[in-house]
Backbone as a printed PyTorch tensor [residue, N CA C, xyz], in Angstrom:
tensor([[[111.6270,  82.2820, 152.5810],
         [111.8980,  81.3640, 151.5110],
         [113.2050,  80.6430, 151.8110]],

        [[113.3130,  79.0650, 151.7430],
         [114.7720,  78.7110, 151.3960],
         [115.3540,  77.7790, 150.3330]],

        [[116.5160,  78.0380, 150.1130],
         [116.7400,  77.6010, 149.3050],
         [117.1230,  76.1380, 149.3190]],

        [[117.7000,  74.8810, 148.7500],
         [117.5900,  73.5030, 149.1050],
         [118.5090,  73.3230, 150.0130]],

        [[119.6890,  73.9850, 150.2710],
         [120.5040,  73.7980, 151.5840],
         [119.6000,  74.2310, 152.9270]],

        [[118.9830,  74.9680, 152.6050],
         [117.9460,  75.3370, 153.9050],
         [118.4090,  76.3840, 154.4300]],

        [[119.1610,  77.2420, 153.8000],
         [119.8740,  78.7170, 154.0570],
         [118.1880,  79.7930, 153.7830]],

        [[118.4900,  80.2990, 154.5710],
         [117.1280,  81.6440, 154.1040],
         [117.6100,  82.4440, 153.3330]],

        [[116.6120,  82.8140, 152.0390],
         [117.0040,  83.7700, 151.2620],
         [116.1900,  85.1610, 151.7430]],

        [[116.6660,  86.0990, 151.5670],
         [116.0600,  87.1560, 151.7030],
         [116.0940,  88.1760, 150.8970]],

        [[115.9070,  89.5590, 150.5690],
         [115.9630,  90.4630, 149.5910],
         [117.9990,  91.1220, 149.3310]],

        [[118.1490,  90.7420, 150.8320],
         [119.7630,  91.2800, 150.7930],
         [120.8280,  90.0170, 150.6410]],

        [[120.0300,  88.7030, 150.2140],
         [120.7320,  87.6460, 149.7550],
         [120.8390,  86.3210, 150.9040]],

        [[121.3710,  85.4990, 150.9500],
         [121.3990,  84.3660, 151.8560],
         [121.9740,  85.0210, 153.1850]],

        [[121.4150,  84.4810, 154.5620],
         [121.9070,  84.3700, 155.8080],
         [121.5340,  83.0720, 156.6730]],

        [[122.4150,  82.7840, 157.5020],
         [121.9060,  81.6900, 158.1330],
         [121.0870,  81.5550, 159.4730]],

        [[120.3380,  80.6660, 159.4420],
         [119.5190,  80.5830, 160.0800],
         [119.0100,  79.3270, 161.1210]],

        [[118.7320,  79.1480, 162.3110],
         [118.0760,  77.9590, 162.3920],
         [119.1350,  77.1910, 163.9270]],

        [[118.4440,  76.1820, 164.7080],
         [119.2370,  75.4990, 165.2940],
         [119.6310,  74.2930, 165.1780]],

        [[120.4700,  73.3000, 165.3110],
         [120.9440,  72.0990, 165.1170],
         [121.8370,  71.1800, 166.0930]],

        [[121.4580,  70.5070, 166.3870],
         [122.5250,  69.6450, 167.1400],
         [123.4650,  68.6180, 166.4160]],

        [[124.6880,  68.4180, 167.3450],
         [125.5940,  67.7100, 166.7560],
         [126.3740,  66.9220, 168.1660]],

        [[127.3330,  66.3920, 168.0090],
         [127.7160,  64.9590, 169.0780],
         [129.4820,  65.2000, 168.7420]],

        [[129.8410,  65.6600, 169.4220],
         [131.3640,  65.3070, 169.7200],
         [131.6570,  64.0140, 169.0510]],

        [[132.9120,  63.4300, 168.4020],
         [133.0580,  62.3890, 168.2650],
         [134.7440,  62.0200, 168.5270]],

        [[135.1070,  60.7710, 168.2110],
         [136.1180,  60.3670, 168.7670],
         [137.3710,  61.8030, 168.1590]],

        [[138.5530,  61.9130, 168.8410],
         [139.4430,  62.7110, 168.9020],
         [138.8120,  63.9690, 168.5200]],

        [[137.9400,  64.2870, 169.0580],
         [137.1920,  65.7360, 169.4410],
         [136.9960,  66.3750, 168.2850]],

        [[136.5400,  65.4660, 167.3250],
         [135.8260,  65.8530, 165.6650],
         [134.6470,  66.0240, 166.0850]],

        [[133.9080,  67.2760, 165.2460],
         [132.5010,  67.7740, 164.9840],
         [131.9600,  67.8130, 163.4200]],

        [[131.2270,  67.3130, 163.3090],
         [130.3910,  67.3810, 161.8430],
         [129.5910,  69.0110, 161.8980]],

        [[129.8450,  69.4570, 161.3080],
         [128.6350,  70.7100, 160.9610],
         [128.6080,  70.0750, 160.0130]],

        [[126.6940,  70.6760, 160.7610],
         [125.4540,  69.9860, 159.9030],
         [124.7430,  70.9400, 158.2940]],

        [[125.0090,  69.8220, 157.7680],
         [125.0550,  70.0520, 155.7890],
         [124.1300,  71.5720, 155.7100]],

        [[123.2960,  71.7450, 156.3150],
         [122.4930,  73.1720, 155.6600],
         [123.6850,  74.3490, 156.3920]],

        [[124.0580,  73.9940, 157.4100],
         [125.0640,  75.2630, 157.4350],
         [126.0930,  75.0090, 156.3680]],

        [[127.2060,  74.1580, 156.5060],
         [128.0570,  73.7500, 155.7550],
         [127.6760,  74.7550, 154.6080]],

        [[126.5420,  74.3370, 153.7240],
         [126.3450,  74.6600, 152.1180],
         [126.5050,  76.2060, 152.4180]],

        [[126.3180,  76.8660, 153.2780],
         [126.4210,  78.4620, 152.9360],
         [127.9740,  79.0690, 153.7690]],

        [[128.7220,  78.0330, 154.8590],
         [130.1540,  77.8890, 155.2900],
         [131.1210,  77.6380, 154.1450]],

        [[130.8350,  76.8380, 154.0440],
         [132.1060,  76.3070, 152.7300],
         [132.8510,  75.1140, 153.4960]],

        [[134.0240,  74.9580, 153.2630],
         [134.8730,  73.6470, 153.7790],
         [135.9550,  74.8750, 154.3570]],

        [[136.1120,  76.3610, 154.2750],
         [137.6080,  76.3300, 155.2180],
         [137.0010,  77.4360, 155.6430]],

        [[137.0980,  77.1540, 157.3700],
         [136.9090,  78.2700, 158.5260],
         [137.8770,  78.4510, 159.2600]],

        [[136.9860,  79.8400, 159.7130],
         [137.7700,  80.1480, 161.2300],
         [137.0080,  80.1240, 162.1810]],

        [[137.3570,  78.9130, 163.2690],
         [136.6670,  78.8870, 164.8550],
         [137.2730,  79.8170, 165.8670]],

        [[136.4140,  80.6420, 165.9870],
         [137.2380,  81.3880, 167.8740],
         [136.4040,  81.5220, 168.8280]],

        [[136.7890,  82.1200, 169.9870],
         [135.9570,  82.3220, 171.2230],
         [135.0430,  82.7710, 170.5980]],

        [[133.6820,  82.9640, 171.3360],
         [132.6980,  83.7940, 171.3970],
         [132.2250,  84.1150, 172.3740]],

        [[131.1940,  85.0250, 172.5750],
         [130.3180,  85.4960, 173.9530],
         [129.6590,  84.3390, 174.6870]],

        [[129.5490,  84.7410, 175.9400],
         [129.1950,  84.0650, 176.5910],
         [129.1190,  82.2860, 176.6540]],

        [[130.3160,  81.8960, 176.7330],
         [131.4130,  80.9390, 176.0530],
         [130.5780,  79.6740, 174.9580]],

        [[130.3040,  80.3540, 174.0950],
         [130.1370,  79.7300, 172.8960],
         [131.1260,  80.0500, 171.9330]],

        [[131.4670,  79.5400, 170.9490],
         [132.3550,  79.5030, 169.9560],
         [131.7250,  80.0290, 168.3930]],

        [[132.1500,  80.9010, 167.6830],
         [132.1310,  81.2880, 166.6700],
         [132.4910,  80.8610, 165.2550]],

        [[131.8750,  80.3410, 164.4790],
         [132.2940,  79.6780, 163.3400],
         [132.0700,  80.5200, 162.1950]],

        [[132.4470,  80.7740, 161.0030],
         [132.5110,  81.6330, 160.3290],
         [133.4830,  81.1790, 159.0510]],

        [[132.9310,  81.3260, 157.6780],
         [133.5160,  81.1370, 156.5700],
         [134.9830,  82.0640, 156.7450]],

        [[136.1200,  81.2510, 156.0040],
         [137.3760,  82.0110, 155.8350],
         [136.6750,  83.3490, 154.8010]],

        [[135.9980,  83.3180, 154.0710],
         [135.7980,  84.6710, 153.0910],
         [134.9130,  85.3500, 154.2690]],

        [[134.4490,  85.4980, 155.2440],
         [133.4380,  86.1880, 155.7670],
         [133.6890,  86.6020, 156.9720]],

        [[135.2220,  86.3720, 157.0260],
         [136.0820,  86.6580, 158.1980],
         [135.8160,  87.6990, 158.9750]],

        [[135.1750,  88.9430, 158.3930],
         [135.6910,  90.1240, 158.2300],
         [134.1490,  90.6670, 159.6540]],

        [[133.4490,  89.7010, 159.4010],
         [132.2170,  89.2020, 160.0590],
         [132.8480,  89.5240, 161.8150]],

        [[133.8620,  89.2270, 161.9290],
         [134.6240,  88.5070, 163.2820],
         [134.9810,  90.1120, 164.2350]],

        [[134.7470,  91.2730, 163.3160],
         [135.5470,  92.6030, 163.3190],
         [134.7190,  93.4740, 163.0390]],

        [[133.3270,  93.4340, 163.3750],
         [132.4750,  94.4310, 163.4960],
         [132.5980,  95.2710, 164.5140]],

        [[132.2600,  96.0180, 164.1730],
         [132.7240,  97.5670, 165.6430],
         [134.0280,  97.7020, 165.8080]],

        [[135.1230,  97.2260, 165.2250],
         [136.1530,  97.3370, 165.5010],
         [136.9760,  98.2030, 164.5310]],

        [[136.6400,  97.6280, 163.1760],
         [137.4230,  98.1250, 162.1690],
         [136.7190,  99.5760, 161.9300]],

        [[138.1390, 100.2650, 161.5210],
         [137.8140, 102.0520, 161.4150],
         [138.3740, 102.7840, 163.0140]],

        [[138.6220, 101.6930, 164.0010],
         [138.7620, 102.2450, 165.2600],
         [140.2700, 102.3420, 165.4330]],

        [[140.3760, 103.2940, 165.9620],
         [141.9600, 103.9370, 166.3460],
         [142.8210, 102.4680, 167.1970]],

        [[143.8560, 102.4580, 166.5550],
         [144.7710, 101.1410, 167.6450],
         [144.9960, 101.9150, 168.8360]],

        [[145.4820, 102.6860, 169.3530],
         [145.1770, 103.5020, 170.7380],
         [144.1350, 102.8190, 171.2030]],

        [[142.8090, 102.9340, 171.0590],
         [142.0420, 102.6360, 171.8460],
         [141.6770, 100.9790, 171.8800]],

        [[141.9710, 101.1700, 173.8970],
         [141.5690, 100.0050, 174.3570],
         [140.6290,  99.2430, 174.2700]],

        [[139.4690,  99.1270, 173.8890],
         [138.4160,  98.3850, 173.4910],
         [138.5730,  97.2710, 172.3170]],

        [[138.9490,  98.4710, 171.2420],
         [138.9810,  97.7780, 169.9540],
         [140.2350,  96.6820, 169.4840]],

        [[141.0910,  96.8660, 170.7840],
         [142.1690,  96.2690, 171.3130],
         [142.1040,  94.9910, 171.8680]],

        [[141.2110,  94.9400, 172.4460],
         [140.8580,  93.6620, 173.2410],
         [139.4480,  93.0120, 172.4040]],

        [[139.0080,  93.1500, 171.7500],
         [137.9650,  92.8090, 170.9740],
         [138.8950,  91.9420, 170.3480]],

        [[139.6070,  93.0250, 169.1490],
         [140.5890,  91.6510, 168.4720],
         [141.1420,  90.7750, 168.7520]],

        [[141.7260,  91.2920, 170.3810],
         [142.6470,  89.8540, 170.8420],
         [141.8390,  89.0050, 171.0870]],

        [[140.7440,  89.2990, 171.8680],
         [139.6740,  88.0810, 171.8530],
         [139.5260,  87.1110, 170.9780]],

        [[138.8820,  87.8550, 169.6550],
         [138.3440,  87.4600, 168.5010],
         [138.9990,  86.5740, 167.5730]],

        [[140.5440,  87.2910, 167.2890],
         [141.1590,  87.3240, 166.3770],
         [142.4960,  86.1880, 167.0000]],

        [[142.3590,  86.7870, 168.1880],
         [143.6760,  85.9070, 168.8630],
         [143.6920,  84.3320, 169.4440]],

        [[141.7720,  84.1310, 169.7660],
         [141.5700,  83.2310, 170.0370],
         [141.5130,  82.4680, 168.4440]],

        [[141.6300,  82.6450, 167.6560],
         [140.7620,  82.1350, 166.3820],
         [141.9540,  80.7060, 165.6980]],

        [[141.4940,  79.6880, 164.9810],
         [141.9080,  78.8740, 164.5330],
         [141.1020,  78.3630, 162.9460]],

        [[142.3610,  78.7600, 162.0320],
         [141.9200,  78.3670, 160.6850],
         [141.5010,  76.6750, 160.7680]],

        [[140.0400,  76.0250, 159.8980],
         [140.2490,  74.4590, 160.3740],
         [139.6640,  74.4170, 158.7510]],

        [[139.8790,  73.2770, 158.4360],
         [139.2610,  72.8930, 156.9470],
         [138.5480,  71.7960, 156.9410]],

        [[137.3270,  71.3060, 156.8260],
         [136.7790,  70.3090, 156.9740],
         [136.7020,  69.2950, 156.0270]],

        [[136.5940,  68.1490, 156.6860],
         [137.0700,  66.5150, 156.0700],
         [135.8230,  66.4120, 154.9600]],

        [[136.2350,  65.0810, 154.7960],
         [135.1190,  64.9770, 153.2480],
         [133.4200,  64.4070, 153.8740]],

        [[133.9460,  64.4460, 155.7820],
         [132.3250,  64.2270, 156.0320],
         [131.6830,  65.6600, 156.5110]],

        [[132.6840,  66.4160, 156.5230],
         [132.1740,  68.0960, 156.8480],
         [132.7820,  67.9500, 158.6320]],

        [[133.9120,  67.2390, 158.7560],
         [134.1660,  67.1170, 160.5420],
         [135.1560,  68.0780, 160.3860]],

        [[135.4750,  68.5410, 161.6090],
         [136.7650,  69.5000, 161.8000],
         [137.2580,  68.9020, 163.2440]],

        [[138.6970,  68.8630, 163.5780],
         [139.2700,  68.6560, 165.1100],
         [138.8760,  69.9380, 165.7070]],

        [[137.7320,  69.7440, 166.8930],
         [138.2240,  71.5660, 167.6640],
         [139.5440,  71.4460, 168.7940]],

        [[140.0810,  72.7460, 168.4780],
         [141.3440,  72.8220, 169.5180],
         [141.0690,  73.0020, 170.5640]],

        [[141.9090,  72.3810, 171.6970],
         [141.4920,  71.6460, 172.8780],
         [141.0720,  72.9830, 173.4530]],

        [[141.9230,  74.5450, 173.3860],
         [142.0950,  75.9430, 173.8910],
         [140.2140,  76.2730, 173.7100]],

        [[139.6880,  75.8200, 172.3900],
         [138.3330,  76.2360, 172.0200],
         [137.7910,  75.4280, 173.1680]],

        [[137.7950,  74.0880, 173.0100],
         [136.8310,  73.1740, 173.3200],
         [136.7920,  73.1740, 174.9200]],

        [[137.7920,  73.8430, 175.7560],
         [137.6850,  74.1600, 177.2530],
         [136.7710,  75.2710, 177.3720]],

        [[137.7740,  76.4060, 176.2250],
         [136.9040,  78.3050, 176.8860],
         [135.0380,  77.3950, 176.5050]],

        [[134.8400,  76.8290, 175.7860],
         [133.3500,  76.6280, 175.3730],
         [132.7610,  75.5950, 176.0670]],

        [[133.3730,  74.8190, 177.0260],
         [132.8140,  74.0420, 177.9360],
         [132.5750,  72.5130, 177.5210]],

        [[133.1600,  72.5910, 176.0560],
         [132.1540,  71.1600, 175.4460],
         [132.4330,  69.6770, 176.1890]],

        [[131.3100,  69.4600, 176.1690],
         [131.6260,  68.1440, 176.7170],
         [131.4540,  66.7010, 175.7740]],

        [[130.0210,  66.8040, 175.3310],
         [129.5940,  65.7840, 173.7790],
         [128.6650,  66.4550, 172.9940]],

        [[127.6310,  67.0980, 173.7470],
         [126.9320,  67.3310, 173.1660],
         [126.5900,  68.7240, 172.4380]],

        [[126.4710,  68.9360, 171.4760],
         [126.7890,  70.8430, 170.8540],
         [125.0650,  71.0670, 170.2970]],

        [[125.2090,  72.4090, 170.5160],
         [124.3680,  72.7150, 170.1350],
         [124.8360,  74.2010, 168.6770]],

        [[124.4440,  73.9400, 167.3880],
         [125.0770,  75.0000, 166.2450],
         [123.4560,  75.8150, 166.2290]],

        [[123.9360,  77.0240, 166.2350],
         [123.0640,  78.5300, 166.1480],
         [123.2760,  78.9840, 164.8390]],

        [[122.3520,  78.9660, 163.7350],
         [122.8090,  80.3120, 162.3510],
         [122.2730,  81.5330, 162.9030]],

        [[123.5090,  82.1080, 163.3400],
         [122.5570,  83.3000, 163.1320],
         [123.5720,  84.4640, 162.1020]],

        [[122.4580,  84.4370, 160.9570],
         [122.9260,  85.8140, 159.7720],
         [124.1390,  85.2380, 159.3050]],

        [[125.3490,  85.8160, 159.7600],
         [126.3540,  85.3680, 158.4170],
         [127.5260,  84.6300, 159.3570]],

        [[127.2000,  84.1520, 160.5960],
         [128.1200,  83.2190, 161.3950],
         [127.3810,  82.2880, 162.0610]],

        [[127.8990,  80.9280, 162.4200],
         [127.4150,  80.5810, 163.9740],
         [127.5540,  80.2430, 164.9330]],

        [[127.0090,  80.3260, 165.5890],
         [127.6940,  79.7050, 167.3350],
         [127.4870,  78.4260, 167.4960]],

        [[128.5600,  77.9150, 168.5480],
         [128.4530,  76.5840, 168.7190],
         [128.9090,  76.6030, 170.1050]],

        [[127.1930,  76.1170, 170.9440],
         [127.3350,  75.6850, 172.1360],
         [127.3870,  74.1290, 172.6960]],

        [[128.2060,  74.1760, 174.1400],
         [128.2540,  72.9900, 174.7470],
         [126.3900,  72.7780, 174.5290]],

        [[125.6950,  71.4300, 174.7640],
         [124.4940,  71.5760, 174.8280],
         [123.8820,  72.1110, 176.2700]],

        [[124.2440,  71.9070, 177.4650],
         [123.9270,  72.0950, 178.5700],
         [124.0070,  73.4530, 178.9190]],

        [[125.2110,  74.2310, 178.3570],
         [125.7420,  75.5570, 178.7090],
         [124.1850,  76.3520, 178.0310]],

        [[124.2620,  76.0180, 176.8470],
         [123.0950,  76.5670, 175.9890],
         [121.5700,  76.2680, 176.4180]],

        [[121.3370,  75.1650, 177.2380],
         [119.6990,  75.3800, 177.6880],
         [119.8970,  76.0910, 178.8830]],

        [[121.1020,  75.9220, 179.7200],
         [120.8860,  77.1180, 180.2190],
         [120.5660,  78.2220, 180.4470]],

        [[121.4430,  78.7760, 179.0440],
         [121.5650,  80.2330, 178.9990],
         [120.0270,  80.4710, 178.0780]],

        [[119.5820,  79.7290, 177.1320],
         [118.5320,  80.0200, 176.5150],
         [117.0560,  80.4960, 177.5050]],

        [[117.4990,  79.2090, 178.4070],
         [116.5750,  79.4760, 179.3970],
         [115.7950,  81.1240, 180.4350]],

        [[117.1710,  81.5120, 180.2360],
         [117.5510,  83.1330, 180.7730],
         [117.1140,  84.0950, 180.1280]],

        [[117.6870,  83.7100, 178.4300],
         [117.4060,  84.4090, 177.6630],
         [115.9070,  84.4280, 177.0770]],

        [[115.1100,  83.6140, 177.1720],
         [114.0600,  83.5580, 176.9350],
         [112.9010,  84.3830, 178.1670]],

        [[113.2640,  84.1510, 179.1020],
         [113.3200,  85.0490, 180.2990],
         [113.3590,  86.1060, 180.1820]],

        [[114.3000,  86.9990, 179.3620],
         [114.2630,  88.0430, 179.6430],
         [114.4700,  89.2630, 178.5750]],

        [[114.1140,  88.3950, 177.6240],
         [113.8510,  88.9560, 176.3380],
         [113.5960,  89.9990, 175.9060]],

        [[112.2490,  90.5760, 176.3880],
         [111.2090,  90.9960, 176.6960],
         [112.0990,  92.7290, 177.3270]],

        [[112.5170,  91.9430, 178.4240],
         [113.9950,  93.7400, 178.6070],
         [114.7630,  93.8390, 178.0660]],

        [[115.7720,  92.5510, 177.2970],
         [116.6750,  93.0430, 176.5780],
         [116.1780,  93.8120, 175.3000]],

        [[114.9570,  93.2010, 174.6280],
         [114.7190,  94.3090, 173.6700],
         [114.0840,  95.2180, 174.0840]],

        [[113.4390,  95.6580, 175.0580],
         [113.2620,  97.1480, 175.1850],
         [114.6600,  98.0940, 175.5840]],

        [[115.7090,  97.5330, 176.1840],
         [117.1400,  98.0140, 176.2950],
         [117.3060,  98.3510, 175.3100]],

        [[117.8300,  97.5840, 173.7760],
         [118.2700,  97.5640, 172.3890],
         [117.4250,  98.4420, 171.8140]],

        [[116.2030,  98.5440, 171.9600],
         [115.0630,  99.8940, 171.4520],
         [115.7900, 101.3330, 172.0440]],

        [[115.6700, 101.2950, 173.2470],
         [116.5980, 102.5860, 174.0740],
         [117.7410, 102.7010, 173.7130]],

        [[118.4850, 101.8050, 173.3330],
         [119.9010, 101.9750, 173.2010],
         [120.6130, 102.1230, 174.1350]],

        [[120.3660, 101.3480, 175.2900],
         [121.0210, 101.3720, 176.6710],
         [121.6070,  99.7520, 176.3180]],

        [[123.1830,  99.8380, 176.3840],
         [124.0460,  99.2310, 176.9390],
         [124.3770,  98.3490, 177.9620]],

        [[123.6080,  99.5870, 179.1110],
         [124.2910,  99.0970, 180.3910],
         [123.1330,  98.0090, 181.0630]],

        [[122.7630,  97.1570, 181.2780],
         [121.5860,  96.1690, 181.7960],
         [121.5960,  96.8990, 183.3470]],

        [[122.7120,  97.2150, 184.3760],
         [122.8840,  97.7340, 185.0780],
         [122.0570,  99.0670, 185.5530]],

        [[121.9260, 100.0340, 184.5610],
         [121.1150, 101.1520, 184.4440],
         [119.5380, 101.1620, 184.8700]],

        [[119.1420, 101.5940, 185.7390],
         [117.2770, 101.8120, 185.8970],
         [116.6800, 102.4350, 184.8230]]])
């Protein structure tokens, strides 16, 4: 079911969903596109993400950014470098009255962008790929699907592993 922003509702409440393209524009403004927006809000936080896409995420849903992490001992190195990643790469942005934000130049290198983006909902954040980086990688991923979820069924980690 969705609702008129085009957010999916589900039994545990709205998540986002869906793909979209968008176009770089002059001084390296991006429009996110209105059905995300309506379940974003106007003030985020952009940071790195995996496999160099960028992470967008409501300022209230921050907390989104710190899964597996929080509850974990500061001693340990993992949960250490997760945040710096996450947290260190990250930039508060508030969007204009057309829904544009400036990305910072630090984002817009680690993510490759060049003009063309490609925005991912997925659940309660989304990614935002260069477009090229992303048929790439989709390409792969579509490829190989098929093992990564039998991995994620096993609960094997390591792709490395027989």
């Amino acid at each position: 079911m969705k609702n008129q922003a085009g957010v999916a509702l589900g039994a545990t409440g709205e998540m986002l969903l869906g793909q979209y393209e968008g176009k770089l524009e002059t001084k390296n403004r991006i429009a996110i596109p209105k059905k995300l927006r309506a379940f974003l809000g106007n003030n985020l936080i952009v940071t790195f993400g995996y496999e160099n896409s960028l992470i967008i995420v409501s300022q209230e849903r921050w907390k989104a950014l710190l899964e597996g992490t929080e509850g974990k001992p500061f001693i340990q190195q993992e949960a250490r470098e997760t945040q710096r990643f996450l947290l260190g790469g990250a930039s508060f942005v508030e969007l204009d009255g057309k829904g544009r934000f400036i990305i910072p130049s630090y984002l817009r290198e680690f993510a490759k962008i060049q003009s063309e983006v490609v925005f991912l909902g997925l659940h309660r954040y989304v990614e935002m790929w260069d477009r090229g980086v992303w048929r790439q990688y989709s390409k792969s991923l579509e490829k190989n699907i098929d093992k990564i979820s039998q991995r994620l069924i096993k609960g094997d980690d390591n792709p490395d592993r027989q």
